[in-house]
C-alpha positions in Angstrom: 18.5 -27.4 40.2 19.8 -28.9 37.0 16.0 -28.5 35.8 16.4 -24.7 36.8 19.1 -24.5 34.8 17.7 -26.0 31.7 14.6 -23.1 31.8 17.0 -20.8 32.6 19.3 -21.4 29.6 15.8 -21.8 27.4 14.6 -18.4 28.4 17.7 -17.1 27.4 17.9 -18.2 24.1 14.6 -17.4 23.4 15.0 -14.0 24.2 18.0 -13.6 22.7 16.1 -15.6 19.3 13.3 -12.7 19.6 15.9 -9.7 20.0 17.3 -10.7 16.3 13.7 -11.0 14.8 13.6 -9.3 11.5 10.9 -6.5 11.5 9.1 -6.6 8.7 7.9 -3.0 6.6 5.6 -2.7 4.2 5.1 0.3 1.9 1.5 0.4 0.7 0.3 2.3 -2.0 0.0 3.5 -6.0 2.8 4.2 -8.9 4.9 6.6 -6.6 5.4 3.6 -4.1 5.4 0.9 -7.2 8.5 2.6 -7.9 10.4 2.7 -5.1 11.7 -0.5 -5.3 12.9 0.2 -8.5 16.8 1.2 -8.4 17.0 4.9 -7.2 13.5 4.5 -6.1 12.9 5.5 -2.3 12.5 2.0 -0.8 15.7 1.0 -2.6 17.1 4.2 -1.1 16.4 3.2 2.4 17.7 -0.5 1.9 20.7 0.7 0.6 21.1 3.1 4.0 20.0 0.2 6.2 23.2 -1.8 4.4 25.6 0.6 4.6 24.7 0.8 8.6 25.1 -2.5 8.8 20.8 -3.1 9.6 20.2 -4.8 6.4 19.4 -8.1 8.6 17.5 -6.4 11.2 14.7 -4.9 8.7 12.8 -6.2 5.7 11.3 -3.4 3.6 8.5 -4.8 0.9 7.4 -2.8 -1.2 3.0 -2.9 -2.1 2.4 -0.6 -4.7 0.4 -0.8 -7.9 0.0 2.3 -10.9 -3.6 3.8 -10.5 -4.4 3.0 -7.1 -6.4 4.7 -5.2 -7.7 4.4 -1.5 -10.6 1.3 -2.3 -8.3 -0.1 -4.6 -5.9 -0.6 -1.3 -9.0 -1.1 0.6 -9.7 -4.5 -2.6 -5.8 -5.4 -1.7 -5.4 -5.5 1.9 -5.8 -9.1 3.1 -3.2 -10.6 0.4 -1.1 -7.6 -0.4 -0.8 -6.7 3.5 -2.4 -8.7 6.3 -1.3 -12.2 4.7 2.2 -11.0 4.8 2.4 -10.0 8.7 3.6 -6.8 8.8 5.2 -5.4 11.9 4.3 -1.9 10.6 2.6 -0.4 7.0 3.1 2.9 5.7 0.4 3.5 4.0 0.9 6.5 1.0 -2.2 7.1 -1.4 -4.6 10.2 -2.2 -2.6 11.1 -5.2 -5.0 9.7 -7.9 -8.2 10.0 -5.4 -7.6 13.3 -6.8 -5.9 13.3 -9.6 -8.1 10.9 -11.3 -11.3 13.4 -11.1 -10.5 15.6 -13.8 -8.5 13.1 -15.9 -10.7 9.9 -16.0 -14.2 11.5 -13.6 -13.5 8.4 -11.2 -11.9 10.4 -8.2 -12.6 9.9 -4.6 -15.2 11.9 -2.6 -13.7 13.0 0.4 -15.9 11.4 2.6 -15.7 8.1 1.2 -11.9 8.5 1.4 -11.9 9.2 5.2 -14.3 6.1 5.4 -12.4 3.6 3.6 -9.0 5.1 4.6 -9.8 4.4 8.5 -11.2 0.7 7.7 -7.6 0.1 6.7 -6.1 1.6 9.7 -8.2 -0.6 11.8 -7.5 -3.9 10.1 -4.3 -3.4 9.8 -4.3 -2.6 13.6 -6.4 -5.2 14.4 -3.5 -7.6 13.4 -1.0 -5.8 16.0 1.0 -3.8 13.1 1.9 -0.4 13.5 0.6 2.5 10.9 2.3 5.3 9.9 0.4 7.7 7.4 2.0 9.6 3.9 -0.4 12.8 2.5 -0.1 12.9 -1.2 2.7 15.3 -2.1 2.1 17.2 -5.2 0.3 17.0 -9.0 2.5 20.1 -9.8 5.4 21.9 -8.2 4.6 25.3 -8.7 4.7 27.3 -5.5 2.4 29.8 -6.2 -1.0 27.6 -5.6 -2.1 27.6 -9.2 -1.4 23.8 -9.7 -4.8 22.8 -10.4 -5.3 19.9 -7.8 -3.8 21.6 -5.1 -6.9 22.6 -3.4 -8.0 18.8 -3.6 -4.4 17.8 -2.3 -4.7 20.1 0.2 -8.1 19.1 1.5 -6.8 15.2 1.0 -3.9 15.9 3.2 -5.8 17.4 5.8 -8.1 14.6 6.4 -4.7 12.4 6.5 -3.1 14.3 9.3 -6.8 14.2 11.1 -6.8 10.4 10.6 -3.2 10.1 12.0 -4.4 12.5 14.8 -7.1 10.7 15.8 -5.7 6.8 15.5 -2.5 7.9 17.2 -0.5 7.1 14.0 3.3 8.8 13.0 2.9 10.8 9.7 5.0 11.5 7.0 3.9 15.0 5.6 4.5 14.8 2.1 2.4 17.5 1.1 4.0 19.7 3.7 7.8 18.6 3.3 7.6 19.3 -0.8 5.8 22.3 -0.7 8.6 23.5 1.7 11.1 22.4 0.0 9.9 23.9 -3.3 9.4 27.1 -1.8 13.1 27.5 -1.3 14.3 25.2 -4.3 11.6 26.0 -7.1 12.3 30.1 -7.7 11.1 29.7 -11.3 8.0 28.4 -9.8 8.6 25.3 -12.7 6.0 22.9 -12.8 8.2 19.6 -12.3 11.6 18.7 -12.3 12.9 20.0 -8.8 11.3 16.9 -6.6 9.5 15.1 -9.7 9.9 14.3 -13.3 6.5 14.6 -14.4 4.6 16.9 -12.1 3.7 13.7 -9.9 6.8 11.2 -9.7 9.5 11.4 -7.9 12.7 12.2 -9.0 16.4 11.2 -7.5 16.3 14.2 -5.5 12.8 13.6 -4.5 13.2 10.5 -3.4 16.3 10.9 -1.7 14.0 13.1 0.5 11.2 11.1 0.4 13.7 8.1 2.2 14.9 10.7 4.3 11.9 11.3 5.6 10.4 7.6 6.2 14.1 6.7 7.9 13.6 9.8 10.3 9.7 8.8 10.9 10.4 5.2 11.3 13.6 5.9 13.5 15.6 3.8 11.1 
């Protein structure tokens, strides 16, 4: 009996050890996410949500992001940047300078290698029991009207995203959907930045107060 009782006590505070486990987030990605754990970035944003609701302790947030990256720059990164850390889930946001990055520098992303190296990191980082929720790029350009030059590309880029999410049975955050949305309503003088961004890629405050927004409603935060 006493035995019984010393397992029983055990497995209680065991489970009750693994019910306060900290779950771990990692944001994955380029500039836009490099920035977000700057102050009034979107990471910050969250953390400071998380505090206020008194879930500071329950969540880490870590923020992965480096200017210029595109997908098989992630692809380089993944073991020490992600996997080494232990992630319980990885949002992973890039596409932006896949395409962006054709017309200024000619060192773009084909779309097929994209969907190829894009789904080797869903799989490792799913091999390692973390969960994967997928960004499409937003915008290179606000203007509502479909004359931002990339917007075909982001279109097509975002398309293979929500496919990718589709068929790994991964959440999504619709960037690409969500701004032009928003735009649509906000961005009458069809301006080229300065309603979500401050540079036509960016974000601004407002943008990533949406951008948080967002993640907290995708990640049930």
């Amino acid at each position: 009996m006493k035995r019984l009782v010393i397992l029983s006590t055990l497995f209680i505070v065991l489970c009750s050890m693994n019910s306060f486990k900290t779950k771990r987030i990692l944001f994955f990605g380029d500039s836009i996410t490099e920035l977000g754990v700057q102050p009034g970035g979107f990471i910050s944003k969250i953390q400071e949500a998380l505090l206020t609701q008194g879930l500071s302790k329950k969540y880490e947030l870590i923020g992965s992001g480096i200017s210029g990256n595109k997908v098989y720059d992630l692809y380089l990164r993944l073991e020490n940047d992600v996997l080494a850390k232990q992630p319980d889930v990885v949002i992973i946001w890039v596409g932006v300078n896949d395409v962006w990055h054709k017309q200024m520098f000619g060192t773009g992303t084909d779309p097929g290698k994209f969907q190829v190296f894009y789904q080797v990191l869903i799989d490792k980082i799913k091999d390692k029991g973390a969960e994967v929720v997928l960004c499409t790029p937003a915008v290179i350009g606000e203007k509502t009207d479909f004359s931002n030059p990339q917007d075909g590309d982001l279109n097509q880029y975002a398309k293979l995203i929500r496919e990718l999410a589709h068929k790994n049975n991964c959440e999504i955050c619709d960037f690409r959907s969500l701004f032009l949305e928003y735009n649509k309503v906000n961005n009458t003088s069809n301006a080229e930045w300065g309603i979500l961004t401050k540079d036509r890629v960016h974000l601004n405050n407002t943008g990533n107060e949406l951008v948080a927004k967002e993640l907290m409603k995708v990640l049930q935060l």
